[in-house]
C-alpha positions as CSV (number, residue, x, y, z in Angstrom):
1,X,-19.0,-66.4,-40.4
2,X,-18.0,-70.1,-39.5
3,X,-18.7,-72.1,-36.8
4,X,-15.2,-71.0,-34.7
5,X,-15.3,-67.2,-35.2
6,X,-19.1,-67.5,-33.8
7,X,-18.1,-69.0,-30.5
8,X,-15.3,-66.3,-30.1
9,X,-17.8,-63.6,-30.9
10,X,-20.0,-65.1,-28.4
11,X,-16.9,-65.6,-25.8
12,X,-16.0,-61.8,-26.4
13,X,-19.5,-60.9,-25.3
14,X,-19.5,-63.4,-22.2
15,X,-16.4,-62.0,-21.3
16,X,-16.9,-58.2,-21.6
17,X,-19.6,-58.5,-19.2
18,X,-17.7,-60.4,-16.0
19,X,-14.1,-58.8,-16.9
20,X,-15.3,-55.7,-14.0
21,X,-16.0,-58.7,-11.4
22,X,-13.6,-61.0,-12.9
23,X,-11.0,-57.9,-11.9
24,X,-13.4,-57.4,-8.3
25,X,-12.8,-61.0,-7.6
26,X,-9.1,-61.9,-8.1
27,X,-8.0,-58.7,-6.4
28,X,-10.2,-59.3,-3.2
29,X,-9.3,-63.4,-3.3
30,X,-8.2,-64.4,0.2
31,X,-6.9,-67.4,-1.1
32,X,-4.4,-66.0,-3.9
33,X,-5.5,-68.5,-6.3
34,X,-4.2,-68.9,-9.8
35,X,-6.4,-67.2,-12.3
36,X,-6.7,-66.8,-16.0
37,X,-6.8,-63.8,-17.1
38,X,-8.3,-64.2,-21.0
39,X,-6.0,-61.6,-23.4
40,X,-7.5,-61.1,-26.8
41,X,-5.3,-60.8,-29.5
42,X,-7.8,-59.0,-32.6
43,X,-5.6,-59.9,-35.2
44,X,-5.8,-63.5,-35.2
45,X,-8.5,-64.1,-33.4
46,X,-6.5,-66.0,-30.7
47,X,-7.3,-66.0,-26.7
48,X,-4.5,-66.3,-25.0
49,X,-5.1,-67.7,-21.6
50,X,-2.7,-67.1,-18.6
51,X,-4.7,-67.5,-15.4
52,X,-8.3,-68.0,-14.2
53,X,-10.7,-66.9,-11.6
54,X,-12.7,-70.1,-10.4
55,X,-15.7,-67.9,-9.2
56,X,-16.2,-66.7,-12.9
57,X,-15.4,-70.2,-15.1
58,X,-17.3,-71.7,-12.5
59,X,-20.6,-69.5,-13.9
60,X,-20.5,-69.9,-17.7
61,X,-24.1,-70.0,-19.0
62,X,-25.0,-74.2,-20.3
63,X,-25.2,-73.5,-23.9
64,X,-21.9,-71.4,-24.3
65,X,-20.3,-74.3,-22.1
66,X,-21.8,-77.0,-24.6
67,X,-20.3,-75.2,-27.5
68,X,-16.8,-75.4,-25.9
69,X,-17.0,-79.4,-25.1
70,X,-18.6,-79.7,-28.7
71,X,-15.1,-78.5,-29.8
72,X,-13.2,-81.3,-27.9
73,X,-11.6,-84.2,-29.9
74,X,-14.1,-87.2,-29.2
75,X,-11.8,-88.9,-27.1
76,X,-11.4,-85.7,-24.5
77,X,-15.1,-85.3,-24.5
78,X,-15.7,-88.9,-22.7
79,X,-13.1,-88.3,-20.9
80,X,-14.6,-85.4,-19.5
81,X,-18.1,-87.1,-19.2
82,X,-17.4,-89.3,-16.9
83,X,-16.5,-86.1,-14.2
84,X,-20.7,-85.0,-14.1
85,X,-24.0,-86.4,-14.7
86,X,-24.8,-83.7,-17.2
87,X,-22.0,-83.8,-19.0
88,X,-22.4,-87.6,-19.6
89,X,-26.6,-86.7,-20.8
90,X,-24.8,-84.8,-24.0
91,X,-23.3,-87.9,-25.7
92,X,-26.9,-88.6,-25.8
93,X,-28.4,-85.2,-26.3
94,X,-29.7,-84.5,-30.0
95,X,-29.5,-81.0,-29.5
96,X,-25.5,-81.2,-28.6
97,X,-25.4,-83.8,-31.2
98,X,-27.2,-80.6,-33.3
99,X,-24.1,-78.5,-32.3
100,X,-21.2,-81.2,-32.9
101,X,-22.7,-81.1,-36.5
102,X,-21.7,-77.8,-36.9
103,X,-18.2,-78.5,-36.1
104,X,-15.6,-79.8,-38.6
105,X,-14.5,-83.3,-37.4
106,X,-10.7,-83.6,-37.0
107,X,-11.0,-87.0,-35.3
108,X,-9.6,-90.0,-37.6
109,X,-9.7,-94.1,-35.8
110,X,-8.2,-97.0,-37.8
111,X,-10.6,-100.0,-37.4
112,X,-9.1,-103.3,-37.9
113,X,-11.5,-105.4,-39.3
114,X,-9.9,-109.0,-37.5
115,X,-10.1,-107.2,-34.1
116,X,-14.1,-107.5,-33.2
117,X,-13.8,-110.7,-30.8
118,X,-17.4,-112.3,-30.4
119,X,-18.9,-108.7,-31.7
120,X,-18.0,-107.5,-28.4
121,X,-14.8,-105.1,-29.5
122,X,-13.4,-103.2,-32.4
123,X,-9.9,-102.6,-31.7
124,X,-9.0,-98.7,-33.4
125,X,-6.0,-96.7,-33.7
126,X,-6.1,-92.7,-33.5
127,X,-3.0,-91.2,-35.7
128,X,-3.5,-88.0,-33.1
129,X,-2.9,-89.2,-29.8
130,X,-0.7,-92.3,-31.1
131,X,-2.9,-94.9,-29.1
132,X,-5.1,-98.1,-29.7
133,X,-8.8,-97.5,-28.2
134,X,-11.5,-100.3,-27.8
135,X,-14.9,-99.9,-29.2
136,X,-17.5,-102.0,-27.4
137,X,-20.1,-103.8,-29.5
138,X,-22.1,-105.1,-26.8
139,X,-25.3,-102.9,-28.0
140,X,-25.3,-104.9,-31.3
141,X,-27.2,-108.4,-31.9
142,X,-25.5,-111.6,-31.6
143,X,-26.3,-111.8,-36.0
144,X,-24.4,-108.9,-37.0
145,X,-21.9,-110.0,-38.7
146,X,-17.8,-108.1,-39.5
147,X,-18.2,-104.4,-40.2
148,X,-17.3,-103.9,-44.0
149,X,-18.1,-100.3,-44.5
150,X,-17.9,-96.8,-43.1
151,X,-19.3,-93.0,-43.7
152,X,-19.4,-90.2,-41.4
153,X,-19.2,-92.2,-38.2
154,X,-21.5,-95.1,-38.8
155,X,-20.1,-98.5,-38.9
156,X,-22.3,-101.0,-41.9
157,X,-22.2,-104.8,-40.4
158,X,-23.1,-107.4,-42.6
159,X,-23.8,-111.1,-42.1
160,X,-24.5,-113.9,-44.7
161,X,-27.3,-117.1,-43.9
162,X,-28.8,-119.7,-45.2
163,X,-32.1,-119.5,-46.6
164,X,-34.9,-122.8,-46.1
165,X,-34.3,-123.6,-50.1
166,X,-30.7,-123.0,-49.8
167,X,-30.4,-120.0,-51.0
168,X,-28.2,-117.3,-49.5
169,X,-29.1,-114.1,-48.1
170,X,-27.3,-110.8,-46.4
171,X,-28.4,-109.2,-43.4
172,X,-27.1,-105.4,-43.2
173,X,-26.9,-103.4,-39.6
174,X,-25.7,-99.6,-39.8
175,X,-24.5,-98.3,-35.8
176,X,-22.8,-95.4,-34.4
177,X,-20.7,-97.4,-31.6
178,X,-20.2,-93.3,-30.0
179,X,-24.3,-93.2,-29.1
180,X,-24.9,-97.0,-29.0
181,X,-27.7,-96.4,-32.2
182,X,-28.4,-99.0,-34.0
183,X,-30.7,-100.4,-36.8
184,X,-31.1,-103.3,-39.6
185,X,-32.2,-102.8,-42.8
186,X,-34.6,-104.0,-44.8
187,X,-34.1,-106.8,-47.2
188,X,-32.7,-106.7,-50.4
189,X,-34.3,-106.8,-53.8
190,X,-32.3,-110.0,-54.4
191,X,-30.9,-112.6,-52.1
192,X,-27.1,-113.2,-53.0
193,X,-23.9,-112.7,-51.1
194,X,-22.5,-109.4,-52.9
195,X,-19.1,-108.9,-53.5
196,X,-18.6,-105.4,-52.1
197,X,-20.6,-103.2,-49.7
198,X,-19.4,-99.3,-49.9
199,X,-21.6,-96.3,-47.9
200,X,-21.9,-93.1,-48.4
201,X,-23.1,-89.8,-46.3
202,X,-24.4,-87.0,-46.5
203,X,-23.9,-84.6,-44.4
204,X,-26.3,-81.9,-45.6
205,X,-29.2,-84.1,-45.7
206,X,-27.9,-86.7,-42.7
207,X,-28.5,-89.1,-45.0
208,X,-26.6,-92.1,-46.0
209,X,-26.2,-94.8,-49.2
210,X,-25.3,-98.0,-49.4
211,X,-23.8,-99.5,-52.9
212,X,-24.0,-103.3,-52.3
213,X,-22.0,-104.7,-55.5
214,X,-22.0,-108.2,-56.6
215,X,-21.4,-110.3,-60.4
216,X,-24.9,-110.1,-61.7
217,X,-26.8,-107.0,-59.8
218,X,-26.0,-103.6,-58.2
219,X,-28.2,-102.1,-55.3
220,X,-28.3,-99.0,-53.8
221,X,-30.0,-98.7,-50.3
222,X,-30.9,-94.9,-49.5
223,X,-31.5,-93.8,-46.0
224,X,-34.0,-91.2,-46.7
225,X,-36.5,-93.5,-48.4
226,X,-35.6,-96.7,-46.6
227,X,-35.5,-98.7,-49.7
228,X,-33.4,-100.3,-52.5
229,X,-32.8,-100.1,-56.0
230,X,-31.5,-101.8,-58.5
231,X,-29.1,-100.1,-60.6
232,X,-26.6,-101.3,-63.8
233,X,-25.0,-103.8,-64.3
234,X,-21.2,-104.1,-64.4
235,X,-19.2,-103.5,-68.0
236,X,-19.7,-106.9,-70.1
237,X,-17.0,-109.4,-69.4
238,X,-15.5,-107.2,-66.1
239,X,-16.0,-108.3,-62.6
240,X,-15.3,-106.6,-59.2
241,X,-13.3,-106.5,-55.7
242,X,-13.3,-105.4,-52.8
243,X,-10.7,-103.2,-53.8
244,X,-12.8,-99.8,-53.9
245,X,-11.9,-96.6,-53.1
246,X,-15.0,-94.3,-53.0
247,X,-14.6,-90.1,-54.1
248,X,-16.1,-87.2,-54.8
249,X,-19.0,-88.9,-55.8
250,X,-17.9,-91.6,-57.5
251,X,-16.7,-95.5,-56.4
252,X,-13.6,-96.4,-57.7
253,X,-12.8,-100.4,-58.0
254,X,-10.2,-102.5,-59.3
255,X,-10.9,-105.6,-61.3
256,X,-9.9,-108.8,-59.4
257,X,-7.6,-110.4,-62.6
258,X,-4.3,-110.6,-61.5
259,X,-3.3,-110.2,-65.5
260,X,-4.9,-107.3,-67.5
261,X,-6.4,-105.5,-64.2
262,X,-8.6,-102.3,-64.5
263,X,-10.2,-99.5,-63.0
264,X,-14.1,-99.4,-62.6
265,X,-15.9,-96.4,-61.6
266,X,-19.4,-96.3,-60.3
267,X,-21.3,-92.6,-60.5
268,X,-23.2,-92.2,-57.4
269,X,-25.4,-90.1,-59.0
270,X,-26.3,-92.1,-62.3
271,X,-25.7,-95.0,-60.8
272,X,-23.8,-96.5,-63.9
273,X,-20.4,-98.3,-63.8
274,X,-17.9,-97.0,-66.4
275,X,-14.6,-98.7,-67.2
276,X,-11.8,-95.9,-67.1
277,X,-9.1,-96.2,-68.9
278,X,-6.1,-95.4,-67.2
279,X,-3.0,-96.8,-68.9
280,X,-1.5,-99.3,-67.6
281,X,-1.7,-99.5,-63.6
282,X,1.3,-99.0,-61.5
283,X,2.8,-101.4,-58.9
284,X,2.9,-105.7,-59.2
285,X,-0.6,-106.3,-60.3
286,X,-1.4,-108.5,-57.4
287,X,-0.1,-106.1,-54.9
288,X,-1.9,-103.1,-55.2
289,X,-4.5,-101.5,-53.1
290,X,-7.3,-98.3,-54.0
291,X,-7.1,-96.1,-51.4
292,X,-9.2,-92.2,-51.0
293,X,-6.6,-89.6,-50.0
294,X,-6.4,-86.2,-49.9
295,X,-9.7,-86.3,-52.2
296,X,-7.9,-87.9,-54.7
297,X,-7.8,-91.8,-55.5
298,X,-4.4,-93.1,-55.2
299,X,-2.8,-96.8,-55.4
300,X,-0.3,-97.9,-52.8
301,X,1.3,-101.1,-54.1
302,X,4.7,-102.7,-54.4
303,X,7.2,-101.9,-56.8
304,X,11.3,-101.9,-57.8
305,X,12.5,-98.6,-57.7
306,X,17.0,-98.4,-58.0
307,X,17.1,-102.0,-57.2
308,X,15.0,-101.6,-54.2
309,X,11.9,-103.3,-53.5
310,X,9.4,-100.8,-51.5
311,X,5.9,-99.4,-51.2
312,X,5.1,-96.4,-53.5
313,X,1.9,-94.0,-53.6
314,X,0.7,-93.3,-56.6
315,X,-2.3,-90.4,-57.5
316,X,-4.7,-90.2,-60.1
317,X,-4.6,-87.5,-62.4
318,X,-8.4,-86.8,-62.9
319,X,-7.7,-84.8,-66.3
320,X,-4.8,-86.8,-68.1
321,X,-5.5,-89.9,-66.5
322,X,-2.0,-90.7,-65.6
323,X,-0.8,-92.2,-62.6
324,X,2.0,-90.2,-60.8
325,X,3.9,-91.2,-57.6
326,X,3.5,-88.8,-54.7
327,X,5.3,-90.7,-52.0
328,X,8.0,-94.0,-51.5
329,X,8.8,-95.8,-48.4
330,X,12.5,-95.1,-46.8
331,X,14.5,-98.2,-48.1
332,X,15.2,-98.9,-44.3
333,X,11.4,-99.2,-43.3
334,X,10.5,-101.1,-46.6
335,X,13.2,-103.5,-45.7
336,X,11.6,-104.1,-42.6
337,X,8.3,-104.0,-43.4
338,X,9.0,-106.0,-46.5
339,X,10.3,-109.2,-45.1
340,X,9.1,-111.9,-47.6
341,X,8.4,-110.1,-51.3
342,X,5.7,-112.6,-51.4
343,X,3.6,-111.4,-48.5
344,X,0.5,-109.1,-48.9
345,X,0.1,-106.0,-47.1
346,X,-3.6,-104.2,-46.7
347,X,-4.1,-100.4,-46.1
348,X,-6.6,-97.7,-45.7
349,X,-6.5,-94.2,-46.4
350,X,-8.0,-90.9,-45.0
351,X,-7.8,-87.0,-45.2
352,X,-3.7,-87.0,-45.3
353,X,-2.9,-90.6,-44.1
354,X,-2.8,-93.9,-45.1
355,X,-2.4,-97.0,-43.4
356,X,-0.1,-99.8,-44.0
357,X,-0.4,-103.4,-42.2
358,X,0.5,-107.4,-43.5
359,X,0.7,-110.6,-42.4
360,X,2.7,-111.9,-39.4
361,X,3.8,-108.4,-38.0
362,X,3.4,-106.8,-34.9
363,X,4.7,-102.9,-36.7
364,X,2.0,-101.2,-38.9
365,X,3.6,-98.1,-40.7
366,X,1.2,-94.8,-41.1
367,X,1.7,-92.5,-44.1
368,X,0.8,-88.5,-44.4
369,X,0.5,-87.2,-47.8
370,X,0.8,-83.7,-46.6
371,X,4.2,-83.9,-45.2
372,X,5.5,-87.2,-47.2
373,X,6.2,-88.5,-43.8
374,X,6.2,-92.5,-43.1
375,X,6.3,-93.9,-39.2
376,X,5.8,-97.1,-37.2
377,X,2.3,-97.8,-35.4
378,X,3.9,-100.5,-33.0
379,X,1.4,-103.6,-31.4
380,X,-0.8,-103.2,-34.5
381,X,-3.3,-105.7,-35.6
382,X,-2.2,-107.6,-38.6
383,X,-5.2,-107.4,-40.8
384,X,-7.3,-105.5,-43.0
385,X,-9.6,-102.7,-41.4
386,X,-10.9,-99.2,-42.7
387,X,-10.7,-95.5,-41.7
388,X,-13.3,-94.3,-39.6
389,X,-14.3,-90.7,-38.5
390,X,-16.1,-91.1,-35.5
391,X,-19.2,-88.4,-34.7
392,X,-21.6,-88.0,-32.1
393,X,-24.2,-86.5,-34.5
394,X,-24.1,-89.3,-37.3
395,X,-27.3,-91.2,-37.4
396,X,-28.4,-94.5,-38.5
């Protein structure tokens, strides 16, 4: 039995019990107030509500009521938080964090990177409600750098300094901005500024990895040991990007060669790079970008397709190792969003969607795989960011 059909089982049995006063109440209600009156529909599993008794709602036992809010997209929860003391005590509460584990996340916030002004906001876009929300950073130290990686609603920040023999160093700080929790890590093995930084969750465990990536050494931070490793090194003669798209396990990243390029992958759990050998890559090699969708690793890059120049999808074929094109900008947008061929474009992808911004434009564009459906995110930011999933229950 999931998570949902418990909470209607347990609603059934809440209701059965006041449905006789429920009935008492409304009929004897001086007031003739609108009620709802809770009609179960067995085949689906559906309530269907049509009016409502405050006397009864007004009762509902804490736990059965946390399970409800637990449900709420994130941004309805603090919405709602601010209207009682106790509701604001759950966003801090580990055992309501305890039940918001148990619920699949639907929430999805594009966070651009550019936007964090003094570390004291993050500027994010939800796909759902069609709306740019601020993220306030205040809660973090003044050293903690851009964010440059995400997992399961933590946020990794990392900073670079200057050592007393000149030698660099990089400071990492993993937050959820939701609960204001935040830690640094410990130091690692060796004292470089790495190339990429990718993380990892777990949700089983509530663990978390980091892979921090650089020319001459791999390290992979784990949460449940608080400690680094050093892994393998890269493929002889290859070097890497931040160009990474990390799934199923495994860290996907494109050399940085403009001629020649090629997929790296990076097993998670043998902690090896590989060099896969896909064919030739789709799209003008120095316009592509790795992106996770749908589970599946996918390159959205520039290309000529009828005499047209637009953005195209392309998917992975884990078996044949073929690329194949799953979606293409409408000629109209691309022309649009496409105003100088020359001009890079970044995006992220999550779940269904991916998201599309470049230089000098106020018009992101927002992709979903599902229904090959492209449309404009107006006032967007005009650099790169990341997907995030934000979750009360994520720990650093």
């Amino acid at each position: 039995m999931n998570p949902g059909e418990v909470f209607l089982d347990e609603a059934r049995q809440f209701y059965a019990g006041f449905r006789k006063s429920y009935n008492n109440a409304l009929y004897h209600s001086q007031q003739q107030q609108q009620a709802i009156d809770l009609r179960y529909h067995h085949q689906d599993h559906q309530m269907i509500a049509t009016t409502m008794d405050p006397n009864l709602w007004s009762h509902l036992p804490d736990d059965l009521l946390d399970r409800i809010l637990a449900w709420l997209p994130i941004d309805a929860f603090f919405r709602l938080a601010t209207l009682c003391r106790r509701w604001s005590r759950l966003a801090t509460s580990k055992s309501f964090h305890d039940l918001c584990a148990t619920v699949p996340s639907t929430a999805i916030l594009f966070v651009k990177i550019i936007a964090c002004d003094c570390q004291q906001l993050l500027t994010t876009f939800s796909p759902a409600a069609s709306r740019w929300y601020k993220l306030p950073l205040a809660f973090l130290p003044p050293n903690a750098g851009l964010p440059v990686a995400t997992a399961r609603g933590l946020l990794c920040f990392t900073n670079h300094f200057q050592g007393y023999n000149n030698d660099e160093y990089t400071a990492l700080f993993v937050c959820n901005p939701l609960t204001k929790a935040w830690r640094e890590l410990p130091p690692m093995l060796f004292h470089h500024r790495p190339t990429l930084v990718t993380m990892v969750a777990d949700a089983a465990t509530k663990s978390y990895k980091l892979v921090v990536a650089g020319r001459w050494t791999t390290e992979v931070y784990s949460s449940a040991t608080n400690s680094w490793k050093r892994s393998a090194c890269l493929p002889r003669g290859e070097e890497i990007s931040r160009n990474v798209a990390l799934c199923n396990g495994v860290l996907y990243c494109l050399t940085p060669r403009w001629y020649n390029c090629s997929l790296l992958a990076f097993s998670l759990q043998h902690e090896t790079w590989i060099k896969i050998k896909t064919g030739r890559l789709p799209g003008y090699c120095q316009f592509r970008n790795l992106v996770e969708c749908s589970g599946q690793v996918a390159i959205v890059g520039k290309c000529v397709r009828h005499q047209v120049f637009t953005i195209c999808v392309w998917f992975l074929d884990q078996r044949s190792l073929k690329w194949r094109e799953v979606g293409r900008m409408p000629k109209v947008m691309a022309e649009h969003f496409l105003v100088m061929p020359s001009e890079s474009f970044y995006c992220s992808g999550i779940r269904n969607l991916v998201f599309l911004t470049r230089d000098n434009s106020h018009d992101g564009v927002l992709f979903d795989i599902s229904t090959k459906s492209w449309r404009w995110v107006p006032d967007c930011p005009n650099l790169e960011g990341m997907a995030f999933e934000p979750r009360l229950d994520a720990v650093p």
